[in-house]
C-alpha positions as CSV (number, residue, x, y, z in Angstrom):
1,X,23.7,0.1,23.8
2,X,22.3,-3.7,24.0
3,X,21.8,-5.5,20.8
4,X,18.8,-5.4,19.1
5,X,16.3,-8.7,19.9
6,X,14.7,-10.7,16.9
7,X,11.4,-8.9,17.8
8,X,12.8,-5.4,17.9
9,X,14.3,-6.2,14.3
10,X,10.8,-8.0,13.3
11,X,9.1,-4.9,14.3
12,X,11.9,-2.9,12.7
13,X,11.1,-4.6,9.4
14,X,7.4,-4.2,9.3
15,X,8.0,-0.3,9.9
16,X,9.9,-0.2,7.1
17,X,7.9,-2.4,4.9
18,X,4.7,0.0,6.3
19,X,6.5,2.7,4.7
20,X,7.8,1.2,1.4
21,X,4.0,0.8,0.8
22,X,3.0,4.2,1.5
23,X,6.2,5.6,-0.4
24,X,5.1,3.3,-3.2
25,X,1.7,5.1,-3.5
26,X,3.2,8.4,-3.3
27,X,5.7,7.5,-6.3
28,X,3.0,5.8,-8.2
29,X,1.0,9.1,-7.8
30,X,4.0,11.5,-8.9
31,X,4.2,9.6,-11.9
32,X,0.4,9.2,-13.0
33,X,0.1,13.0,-12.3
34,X,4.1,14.4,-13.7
35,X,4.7,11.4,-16.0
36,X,8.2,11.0,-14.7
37,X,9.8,8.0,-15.0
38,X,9.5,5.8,-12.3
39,X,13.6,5.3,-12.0
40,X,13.7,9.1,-11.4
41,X,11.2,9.1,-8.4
42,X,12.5,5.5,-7.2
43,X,15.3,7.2,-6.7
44,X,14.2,10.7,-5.4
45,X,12.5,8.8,-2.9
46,X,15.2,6.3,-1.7
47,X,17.6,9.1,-1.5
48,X,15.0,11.3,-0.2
49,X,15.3,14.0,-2.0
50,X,10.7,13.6,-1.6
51,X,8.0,12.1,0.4
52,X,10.4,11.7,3.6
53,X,8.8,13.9,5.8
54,X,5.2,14.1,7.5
55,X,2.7,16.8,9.2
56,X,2.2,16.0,13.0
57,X,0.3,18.2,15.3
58,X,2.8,20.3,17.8
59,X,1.0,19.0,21.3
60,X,2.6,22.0,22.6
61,X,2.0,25.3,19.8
62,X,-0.7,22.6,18.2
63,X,0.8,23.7,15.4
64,X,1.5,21.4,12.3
65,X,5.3,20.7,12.3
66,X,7.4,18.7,10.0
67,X,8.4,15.2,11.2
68,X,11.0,12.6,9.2
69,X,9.2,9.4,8.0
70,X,10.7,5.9,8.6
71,X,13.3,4.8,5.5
72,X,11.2,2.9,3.7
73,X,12.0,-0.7,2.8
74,X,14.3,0.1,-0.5
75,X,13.2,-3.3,-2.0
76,X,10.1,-3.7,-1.3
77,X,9.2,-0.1,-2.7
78,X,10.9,-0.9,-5.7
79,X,9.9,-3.9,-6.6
80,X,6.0,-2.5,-5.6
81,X,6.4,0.7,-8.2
82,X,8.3,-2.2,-10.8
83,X,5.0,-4.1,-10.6
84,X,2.4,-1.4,-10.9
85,X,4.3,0.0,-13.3
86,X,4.5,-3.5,-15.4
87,X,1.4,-4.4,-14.8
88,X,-0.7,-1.1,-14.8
89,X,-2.9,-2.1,-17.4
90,X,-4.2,-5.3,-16.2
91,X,-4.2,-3.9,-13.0
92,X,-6.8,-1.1,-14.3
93,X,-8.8,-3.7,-15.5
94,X,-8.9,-5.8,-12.5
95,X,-9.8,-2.5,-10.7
96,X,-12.5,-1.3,-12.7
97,X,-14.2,-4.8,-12.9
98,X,-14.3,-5.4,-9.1
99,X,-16.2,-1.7,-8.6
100,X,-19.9,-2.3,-7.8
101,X,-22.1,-1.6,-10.5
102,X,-23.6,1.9,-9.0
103,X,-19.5,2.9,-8.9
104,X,-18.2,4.5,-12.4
105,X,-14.3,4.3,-12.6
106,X,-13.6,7.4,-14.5
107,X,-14.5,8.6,-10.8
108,X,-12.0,6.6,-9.3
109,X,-9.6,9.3,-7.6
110,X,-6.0,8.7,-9.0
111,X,-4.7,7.8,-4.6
112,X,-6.9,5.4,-4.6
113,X,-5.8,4.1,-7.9
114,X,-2.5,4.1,-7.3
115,X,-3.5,2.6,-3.9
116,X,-5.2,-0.2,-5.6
117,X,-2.6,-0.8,-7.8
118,X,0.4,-1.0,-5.4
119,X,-2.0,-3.5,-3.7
120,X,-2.9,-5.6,-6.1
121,X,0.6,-6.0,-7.4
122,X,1.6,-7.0,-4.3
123,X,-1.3,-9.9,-4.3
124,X,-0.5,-10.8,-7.4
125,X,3.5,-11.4,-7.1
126,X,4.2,-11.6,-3.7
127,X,2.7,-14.7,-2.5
128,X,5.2,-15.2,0.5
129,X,3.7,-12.5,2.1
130,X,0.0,-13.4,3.6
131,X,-3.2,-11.5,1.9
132,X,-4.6,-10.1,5.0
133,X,-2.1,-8.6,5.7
134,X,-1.4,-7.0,2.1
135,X,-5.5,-6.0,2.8
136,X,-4.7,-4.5,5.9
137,X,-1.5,-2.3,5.1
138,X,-3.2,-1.0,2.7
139,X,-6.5,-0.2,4.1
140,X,-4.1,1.9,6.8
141,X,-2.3,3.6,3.5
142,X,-6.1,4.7,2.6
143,X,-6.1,5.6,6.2
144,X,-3.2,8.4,6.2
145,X,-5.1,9.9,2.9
146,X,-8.7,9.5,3.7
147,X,-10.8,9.6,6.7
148,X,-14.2,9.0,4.5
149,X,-15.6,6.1,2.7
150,X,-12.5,5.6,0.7
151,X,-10.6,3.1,3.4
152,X,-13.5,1.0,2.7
153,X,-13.3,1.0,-1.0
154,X,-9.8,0.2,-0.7
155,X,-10.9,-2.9,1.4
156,X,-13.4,-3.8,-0.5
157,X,-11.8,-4.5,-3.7
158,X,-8.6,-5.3,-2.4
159,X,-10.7,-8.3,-0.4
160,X,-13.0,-8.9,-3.5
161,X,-9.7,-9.6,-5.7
162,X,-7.4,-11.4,-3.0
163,X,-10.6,-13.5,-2.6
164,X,-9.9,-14.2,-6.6
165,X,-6.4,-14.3,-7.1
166,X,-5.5,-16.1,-4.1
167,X,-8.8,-18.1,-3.3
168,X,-6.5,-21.4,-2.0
169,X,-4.7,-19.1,0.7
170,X,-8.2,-17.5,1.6
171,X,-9.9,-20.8,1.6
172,X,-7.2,-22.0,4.0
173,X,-6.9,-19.6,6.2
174,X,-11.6,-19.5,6.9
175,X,-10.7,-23.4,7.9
176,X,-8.3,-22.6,10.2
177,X,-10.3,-20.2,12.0
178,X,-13.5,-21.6,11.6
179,X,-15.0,-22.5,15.2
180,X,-16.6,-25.8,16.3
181,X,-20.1,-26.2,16.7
C-alpha cells in the first residue's frame, strides 16, 4: 500500500474534525435531554459504545441500512462538549440575544441549541481555526438534522455572533476578497 500524501492526511483530518462536531452535538444533546455527565457520554462516544453508526439508503433493497460513522476527532469533540459545557450559560445568552425579535427562544429546539452552542464555543476559543469555516461545518451539522428553515437559523446566528466575537478576522477576510472597481 503507498503512503498516505499530505493531502490525503489533510482530507483525513477534516473528516475527522467533520465528525467530532457532529458527535459533539449528539453528546451535548444526550446530556441536555438524560442529564448524564458529559465524561460519561465523552467517553461512550469515543469508545463507541453511541452515535457511531448512520442510516444510508440501500441503492439496491432501498432499504435503510446501518453504516459506521468516521472516528471522530477525539480532541476536538472533547474539547468542543468541555466548552459548551463550561460555558453553557453565556452561550444561552448569546443565543437568545442574537434571535430576531419575531423568534421567542423557549422555542428554540434543544439540536439546534446544542448546535449553537458547539458553534459558538468553537468561535469563541478556537481562534486558530478560521470563522467561516466554523459557520460552514455547522450549517452542514444543521444539514444532517434538518432539511427546513433550521440550516438557516443556524447560519444566521452563528454569522451574526462570529461577526461580533471575531469582527477583526471578519473585517480582514471582506478586504481580501473585496474586488476592484
Amino acid at each position: 500500500m503507498p503512503p498516505l500524501t499530505s493531502k490525503a492526511m489533510n482530507v483525513g483530518m477534516r473528516r475527522r474534525r467533520s465528525a467530532a462536531r457532529l458527535a459533539a452535538v449528539q453528546a451535548l444533546y444526550q446530556i441536555d435531554i438524560t442529564g448524564a455527565s458529559p465524561d460519561c457520554i465523552i467517553r461512550d462516544i469515543l469508545e463507541q459504545r453511541i452515535a457511531n453508526l448512520a442510516l444510508a439508503e440501500d441503492e439496491v433493497s432501498e432499504r435503510e441500512i446501518p453504516v459506521p460513522l468516521v472516528a471522530p476527532d477525539a480532541s476536538l469533540f472533547s474539547f468542543l462538549i468541555g466548552t459548551a459545557v463550561t460555558y453553557e450559560r453565556d452561550i444561552d445568552v448569546m443565543i437568545d440575544r442574537s434571535l430576531s425579535r419575531d423568534w421567542n427562544p423557549e422555542r428554540l429546539e434543544t439540536v439546534v441549541r446544542c448546535i449553537l452552542r458547539a458553534g459558538i464555543g468553537e468561535l469563541l476559543k478556537r481562534l486558530d481555526i478560521p470563522v467561516r469555516v466554523i459557520i460552514n461545518e455547522y450549517v452542514d451539522v444543521a444539514h444532517a438534522f434538518y432539511s427546513g428553515s433550521e440550516p438557516g437559523l443556524v447560519n444566521a446566528v452563528l454569522d451574526r455572533l462570529g461577526r461580533h466575537i471575531r469582527a477583526r478576522e471578519f473585517h480582514m477576510s471582506e478586504l481580501h476578497h473585496e474586488t476592484p472597481q
